[in-house]
Jmol script that loads the backbone (N, CA, C; Angstrom):
load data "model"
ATOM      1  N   UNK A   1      -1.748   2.002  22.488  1.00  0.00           N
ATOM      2  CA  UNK A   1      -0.560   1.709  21.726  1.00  0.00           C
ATOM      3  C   UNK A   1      -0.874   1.598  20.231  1.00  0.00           C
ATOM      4  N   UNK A   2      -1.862   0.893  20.109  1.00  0.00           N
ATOM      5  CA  UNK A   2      -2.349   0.842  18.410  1.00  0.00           C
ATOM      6  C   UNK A   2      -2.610   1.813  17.459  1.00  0.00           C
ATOM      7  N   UNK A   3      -3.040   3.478  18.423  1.00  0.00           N
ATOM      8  CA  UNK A   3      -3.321   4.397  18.423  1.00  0.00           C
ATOM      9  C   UNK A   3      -1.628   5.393  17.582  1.00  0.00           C
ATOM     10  N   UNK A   4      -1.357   5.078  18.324  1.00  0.00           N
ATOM     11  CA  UNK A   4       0.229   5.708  18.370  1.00  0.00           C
ATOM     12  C   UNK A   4       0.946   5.011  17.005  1.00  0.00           C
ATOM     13  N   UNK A   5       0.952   3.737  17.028  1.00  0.00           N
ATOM     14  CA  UNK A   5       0.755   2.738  15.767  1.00  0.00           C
ATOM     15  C   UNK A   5       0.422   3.351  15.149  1.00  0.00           C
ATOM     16  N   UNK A   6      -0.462   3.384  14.220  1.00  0.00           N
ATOM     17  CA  UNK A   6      -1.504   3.927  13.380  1.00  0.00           C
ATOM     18  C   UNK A   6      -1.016   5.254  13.125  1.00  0.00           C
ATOM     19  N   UNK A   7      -0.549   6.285  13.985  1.00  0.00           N
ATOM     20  CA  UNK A   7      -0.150   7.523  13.852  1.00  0.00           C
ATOM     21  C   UNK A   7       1.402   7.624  12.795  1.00  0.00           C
ATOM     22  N   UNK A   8       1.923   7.012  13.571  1.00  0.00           N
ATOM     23  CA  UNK A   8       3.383   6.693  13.111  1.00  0.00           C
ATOM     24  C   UNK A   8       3.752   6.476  11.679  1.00  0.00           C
ATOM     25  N   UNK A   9       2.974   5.597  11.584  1.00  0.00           N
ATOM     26  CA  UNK A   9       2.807   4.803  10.227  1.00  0.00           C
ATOM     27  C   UNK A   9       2.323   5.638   9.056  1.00  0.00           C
ATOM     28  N   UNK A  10       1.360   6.409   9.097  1.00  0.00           N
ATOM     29  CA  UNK A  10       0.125   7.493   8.346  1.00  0.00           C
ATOM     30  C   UNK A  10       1.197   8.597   7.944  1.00  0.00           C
ATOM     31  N   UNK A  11       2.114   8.920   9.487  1.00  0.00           N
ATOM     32  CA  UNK A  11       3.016  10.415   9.344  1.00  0.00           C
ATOM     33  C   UNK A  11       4.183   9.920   8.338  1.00  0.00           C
ATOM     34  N   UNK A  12       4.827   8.975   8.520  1.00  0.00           N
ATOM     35  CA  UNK A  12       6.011   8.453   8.144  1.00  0.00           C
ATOM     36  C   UNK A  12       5.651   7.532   6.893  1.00  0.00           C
ATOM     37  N   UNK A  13       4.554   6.792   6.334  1.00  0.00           N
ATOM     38  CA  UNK A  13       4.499   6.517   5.223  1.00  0.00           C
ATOM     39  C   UNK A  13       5.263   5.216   5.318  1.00  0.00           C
ATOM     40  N   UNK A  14       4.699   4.651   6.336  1.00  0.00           N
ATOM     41  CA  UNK A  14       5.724   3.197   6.671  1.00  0.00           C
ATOM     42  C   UNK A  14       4.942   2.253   6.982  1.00  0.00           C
ATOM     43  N   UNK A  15       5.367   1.175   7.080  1.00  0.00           N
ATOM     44  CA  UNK A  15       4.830  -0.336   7.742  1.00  0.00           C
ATOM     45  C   UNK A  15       5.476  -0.909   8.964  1.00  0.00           C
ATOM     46  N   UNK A  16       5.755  -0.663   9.629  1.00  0.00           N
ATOM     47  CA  UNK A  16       6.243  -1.520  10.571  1.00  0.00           C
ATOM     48  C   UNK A  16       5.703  -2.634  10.746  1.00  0.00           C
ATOM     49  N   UNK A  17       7.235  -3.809  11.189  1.00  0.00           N
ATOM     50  CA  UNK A  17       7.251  -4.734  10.889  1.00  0.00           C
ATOM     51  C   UNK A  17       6.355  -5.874  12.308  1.00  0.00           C
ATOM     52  N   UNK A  18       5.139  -5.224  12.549  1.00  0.00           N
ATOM     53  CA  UNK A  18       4.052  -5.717  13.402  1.00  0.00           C
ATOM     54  C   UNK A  18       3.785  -7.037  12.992  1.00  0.00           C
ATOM     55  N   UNK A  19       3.137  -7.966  13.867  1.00  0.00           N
ATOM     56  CA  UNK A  19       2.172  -9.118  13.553  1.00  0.00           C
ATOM     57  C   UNK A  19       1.298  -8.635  12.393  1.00  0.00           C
ATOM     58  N   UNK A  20       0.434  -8.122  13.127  1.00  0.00           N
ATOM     59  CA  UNK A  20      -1.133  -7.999  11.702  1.00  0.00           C
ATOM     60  C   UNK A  20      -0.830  -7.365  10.375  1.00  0.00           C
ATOM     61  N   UNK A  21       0.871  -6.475  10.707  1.00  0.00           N
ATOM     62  CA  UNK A  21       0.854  -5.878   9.385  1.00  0.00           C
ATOM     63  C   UNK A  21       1.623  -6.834   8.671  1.00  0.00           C
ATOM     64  N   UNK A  22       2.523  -7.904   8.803  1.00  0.00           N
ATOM     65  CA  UNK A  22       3.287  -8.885   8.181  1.00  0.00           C
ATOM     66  C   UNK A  22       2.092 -10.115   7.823  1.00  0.00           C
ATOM     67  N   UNK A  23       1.017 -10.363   8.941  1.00  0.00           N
ATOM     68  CA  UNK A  23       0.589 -11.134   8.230  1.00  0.00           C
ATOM     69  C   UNK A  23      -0.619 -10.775   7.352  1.00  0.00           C
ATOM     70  N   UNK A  24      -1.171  -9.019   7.448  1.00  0.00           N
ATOM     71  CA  UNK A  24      -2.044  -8.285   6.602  1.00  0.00           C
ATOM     72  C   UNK A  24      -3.398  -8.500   6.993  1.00  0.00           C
ATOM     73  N   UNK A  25      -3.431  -8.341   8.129  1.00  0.00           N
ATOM     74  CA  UNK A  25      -4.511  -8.913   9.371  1.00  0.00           C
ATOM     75  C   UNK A  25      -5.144  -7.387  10.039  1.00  0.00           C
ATOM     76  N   UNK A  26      -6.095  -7.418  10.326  1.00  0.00           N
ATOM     77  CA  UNK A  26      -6.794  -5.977  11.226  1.00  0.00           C
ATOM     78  C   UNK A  26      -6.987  -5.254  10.424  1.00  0.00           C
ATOM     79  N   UNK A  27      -7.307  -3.941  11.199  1.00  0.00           N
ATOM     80  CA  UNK A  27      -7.447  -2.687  10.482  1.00  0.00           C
ATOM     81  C   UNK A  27      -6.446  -1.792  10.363  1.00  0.00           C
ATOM     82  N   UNK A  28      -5.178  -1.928  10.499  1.00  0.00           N
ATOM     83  CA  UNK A  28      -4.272  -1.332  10.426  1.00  0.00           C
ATOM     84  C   UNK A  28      -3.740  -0.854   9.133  1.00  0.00           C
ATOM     85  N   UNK A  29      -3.018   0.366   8.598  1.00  0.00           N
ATOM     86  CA  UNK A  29      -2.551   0.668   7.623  1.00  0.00           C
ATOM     87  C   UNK A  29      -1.497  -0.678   6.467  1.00  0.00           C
ATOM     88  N   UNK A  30      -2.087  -0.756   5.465  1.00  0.00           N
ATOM     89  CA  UNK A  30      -0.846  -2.077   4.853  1.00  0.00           C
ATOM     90  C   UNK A  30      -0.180  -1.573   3.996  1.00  0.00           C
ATOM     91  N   UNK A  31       1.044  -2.375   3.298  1.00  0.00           N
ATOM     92  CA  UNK A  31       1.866  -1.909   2.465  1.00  0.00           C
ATOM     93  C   UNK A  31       0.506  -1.270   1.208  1.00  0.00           C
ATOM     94  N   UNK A  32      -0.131  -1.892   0.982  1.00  0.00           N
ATOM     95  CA  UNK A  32      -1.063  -2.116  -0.126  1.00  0.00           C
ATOM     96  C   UNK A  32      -1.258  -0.594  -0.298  1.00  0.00           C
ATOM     97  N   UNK A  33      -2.006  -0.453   0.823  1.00  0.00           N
ATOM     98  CA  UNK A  33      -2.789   0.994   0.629  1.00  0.00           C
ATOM     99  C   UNK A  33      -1.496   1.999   0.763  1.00  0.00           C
ATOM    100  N   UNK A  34      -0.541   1.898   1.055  1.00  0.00           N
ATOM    101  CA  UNK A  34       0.421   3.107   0.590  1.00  0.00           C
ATOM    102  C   UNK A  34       0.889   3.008  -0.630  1.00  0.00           C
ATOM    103  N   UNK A  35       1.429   1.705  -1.108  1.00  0.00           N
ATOM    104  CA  UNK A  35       1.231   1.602  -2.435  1.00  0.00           C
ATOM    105  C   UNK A  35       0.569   2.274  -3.480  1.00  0.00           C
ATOM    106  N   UNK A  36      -0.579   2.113  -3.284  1.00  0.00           N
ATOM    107  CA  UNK A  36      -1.587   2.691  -4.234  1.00  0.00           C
ATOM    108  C   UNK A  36      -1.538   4.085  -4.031  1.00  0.00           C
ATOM    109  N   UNK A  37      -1.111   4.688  -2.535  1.00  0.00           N
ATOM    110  CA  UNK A  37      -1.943   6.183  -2.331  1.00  0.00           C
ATOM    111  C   UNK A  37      -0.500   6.765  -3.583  1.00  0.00           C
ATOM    112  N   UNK A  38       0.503   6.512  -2.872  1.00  0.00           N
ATOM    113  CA  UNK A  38       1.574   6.921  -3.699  1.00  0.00           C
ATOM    114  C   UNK A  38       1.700   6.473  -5.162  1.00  0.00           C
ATOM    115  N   UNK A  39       0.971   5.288  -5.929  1.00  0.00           N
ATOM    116  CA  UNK A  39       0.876   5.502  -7.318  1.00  0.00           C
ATOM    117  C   UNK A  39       0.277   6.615  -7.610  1.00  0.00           C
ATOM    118  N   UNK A  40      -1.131   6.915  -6.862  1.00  0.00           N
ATOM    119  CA  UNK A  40      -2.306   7.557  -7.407  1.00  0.00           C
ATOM    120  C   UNK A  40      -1.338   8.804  -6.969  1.00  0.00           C
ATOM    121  N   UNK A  41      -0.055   9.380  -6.580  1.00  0.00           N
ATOM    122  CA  UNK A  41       0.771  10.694  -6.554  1.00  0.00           C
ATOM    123  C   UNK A  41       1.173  10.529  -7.675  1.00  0.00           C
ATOM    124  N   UNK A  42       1.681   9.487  -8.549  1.00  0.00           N
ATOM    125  CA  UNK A  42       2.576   9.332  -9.664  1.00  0.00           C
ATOM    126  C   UNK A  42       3.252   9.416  -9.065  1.00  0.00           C
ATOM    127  N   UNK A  43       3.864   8.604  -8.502  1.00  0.00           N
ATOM    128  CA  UNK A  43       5.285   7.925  -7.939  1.00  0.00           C
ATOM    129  C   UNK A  43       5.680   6.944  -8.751  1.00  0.00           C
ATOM    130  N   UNK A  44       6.721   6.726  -9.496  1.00  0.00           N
ATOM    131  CA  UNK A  44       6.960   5.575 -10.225  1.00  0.00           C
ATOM    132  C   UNK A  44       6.729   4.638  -8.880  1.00  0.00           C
ATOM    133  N   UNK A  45       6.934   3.312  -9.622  1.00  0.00           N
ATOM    134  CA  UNK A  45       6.613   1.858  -9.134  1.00  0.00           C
ATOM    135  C   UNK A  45       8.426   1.623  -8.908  1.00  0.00           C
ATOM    136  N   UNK A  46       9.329   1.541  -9.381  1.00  0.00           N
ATOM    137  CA  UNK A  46      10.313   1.355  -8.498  1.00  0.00           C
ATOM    138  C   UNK A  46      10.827   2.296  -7.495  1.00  0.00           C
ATOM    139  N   UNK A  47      10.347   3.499  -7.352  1.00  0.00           N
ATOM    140  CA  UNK A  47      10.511   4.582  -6.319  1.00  0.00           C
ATOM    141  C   UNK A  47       9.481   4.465  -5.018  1.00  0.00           C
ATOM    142  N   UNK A  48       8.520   3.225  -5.339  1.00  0.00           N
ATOM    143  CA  UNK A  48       7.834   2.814  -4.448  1.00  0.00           C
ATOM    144  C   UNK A  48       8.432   2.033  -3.453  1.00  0.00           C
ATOM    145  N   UNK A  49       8.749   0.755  -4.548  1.00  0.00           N
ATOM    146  CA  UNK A  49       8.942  -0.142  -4.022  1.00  0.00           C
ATOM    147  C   UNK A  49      10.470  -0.090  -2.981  1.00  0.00           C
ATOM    148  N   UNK A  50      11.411   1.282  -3.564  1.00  0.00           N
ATOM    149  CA  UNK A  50      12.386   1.389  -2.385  1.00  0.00           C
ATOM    150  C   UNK A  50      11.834   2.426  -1.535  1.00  0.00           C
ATOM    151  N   UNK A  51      10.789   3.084  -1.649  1.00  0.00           N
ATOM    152  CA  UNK A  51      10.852   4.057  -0.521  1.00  0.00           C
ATOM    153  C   UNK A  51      10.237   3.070   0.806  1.00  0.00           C
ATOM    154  N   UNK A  52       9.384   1.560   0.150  1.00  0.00           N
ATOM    155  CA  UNK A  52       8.505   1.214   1.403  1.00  0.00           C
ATOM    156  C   UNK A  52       9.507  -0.135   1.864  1.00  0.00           C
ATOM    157  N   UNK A  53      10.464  -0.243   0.940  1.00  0.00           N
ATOM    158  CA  UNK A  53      11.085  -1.202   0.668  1.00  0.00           C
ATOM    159  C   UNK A  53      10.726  -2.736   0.616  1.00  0.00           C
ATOM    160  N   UNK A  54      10.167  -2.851  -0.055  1.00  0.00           N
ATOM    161  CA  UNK A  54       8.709  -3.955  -0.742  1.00  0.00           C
ATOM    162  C   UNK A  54       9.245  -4.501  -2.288  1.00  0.00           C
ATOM    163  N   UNK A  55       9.279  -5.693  -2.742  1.00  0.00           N
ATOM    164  CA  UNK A  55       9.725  -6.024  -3.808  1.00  0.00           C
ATOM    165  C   UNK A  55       9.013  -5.246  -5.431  1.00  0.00           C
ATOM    166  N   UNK A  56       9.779  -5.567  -6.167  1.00  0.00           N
ATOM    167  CA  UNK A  56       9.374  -4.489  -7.039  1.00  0.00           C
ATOM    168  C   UNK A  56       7.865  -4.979  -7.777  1.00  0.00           C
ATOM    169  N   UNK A  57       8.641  -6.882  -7.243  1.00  0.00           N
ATOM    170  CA  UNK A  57       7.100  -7.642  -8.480  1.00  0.00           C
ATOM    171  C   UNK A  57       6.247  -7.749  -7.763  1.00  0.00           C
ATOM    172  N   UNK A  58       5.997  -7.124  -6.008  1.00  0.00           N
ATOM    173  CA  UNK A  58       4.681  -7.107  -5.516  1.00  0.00           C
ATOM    174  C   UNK A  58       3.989  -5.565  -5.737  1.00  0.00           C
ATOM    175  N   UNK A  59       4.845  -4.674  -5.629  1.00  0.00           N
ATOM    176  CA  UNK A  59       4.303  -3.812  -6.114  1.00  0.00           C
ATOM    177  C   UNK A  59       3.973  -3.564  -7.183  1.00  0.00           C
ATOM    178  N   UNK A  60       4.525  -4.089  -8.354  1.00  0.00           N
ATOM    179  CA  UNK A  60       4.034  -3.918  -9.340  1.00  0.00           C
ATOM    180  C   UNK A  60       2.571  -5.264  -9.700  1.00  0.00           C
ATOM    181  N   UNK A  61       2.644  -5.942  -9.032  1.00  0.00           N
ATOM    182  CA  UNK A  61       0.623  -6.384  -9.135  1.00  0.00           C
ATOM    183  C   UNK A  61      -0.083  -6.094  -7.820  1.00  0.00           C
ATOM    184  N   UNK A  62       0.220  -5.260  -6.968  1.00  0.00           N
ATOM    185  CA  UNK A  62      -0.885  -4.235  -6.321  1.00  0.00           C
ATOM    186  C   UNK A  62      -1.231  -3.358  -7.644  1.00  0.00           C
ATOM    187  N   UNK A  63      -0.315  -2.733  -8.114  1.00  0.00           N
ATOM    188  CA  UNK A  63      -1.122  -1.874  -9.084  1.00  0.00           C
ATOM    189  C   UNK A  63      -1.409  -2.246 -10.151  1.00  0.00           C
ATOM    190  N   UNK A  64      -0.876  -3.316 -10.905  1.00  0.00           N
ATOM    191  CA  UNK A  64      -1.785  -4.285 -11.806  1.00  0.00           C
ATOM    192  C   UNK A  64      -3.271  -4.806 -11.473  1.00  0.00           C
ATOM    193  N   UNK A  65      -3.695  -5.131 -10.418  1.00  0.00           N
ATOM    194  CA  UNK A  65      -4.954  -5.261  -9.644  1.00  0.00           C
ATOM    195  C   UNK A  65      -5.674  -4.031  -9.372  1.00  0.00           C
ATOM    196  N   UNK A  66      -5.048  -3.533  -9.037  1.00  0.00           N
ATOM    197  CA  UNK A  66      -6.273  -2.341  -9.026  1.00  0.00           C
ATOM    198  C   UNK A  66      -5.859  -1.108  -9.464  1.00  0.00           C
ATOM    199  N   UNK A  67      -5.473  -1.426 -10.360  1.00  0.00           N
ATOM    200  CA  UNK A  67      -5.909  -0.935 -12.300  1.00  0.00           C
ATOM    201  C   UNK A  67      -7.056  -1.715 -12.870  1.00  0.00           C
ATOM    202  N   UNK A  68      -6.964  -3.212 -12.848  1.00  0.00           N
ATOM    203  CA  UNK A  68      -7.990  -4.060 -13.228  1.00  0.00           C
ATOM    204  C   UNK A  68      -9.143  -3.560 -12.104  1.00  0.00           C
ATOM    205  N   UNK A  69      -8.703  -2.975 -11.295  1.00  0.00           N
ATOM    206  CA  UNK A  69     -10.545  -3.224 -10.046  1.00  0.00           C
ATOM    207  C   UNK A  69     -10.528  -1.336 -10.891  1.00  0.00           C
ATOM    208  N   UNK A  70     -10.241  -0.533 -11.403  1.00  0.00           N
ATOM    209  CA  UNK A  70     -10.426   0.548 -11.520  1.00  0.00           C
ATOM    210  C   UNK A  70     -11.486   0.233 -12.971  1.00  0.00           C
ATOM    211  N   UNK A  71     -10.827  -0.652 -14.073  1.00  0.00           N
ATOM    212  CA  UNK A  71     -11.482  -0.608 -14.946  1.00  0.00           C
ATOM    213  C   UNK A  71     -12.734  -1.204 -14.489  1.00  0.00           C
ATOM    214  N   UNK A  72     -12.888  -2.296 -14.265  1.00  0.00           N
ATOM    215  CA  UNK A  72     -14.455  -2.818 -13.693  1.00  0.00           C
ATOM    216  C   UNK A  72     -14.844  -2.087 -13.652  1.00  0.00           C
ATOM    217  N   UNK A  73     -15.020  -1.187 -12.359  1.00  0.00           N
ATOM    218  CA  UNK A  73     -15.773  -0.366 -11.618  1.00  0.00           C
ATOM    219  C   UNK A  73     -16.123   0.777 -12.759  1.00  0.00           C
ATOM    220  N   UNK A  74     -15.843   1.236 -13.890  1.00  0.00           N
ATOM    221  CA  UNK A  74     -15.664   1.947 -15.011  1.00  0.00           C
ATOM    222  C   UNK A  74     -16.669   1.447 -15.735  1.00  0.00           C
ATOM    223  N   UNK A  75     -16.601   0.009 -15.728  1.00  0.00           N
ATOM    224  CA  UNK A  75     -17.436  -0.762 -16.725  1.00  0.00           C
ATOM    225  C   UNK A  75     -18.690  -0.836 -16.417  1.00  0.00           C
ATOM    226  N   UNK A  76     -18.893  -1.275 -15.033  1.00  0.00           N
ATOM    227  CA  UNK A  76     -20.120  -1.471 -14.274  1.00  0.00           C
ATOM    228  C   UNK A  76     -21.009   0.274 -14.490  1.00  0.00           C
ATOM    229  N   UNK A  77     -20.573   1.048 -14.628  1.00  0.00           N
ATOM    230  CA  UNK A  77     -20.990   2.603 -14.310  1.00  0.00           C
ATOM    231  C   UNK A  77     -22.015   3.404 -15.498  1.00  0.00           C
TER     232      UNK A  77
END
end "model"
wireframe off; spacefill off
backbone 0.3
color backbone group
């Protein structure tokens, strides 16, 4: 079933509203990482936040954060 999960989610670009994914638990796909995959498309940030339908001020510090973890990692190099 987790399998099928996991599939669903990857094809469709979604979260379902699971235990581990509400409480951001396992290895399962999170809002987070679609977030980001779709900034790193240039997706605006409010075209995010309604396509996953996720508030605008969490999406907008997922990618405030790692913008900051991008520069580090820049710095360190």
């Amino acid at each position: 079933m987790s399998k099928r999960i996991k599939e669903y989610q990857e094809e469709h670009q979604v979260v379902l509203p699971i235990k581990g994914n509400k409480l951001d638990i396992g290895p399962g796909i999170t809002h987070k990482r679609i977030i980001l995959e779709l900034y790193e498309k240039k997706v605006a940030p409010p075209d995010i936040a309604r396509q996953i339908n996720h508030s605008q001020e969490a999406v907008d510090r997922y990618i405030k954060d790692y913008e900051r973890i991008k520069f580090l990692v820049r710095q360190h190099n």
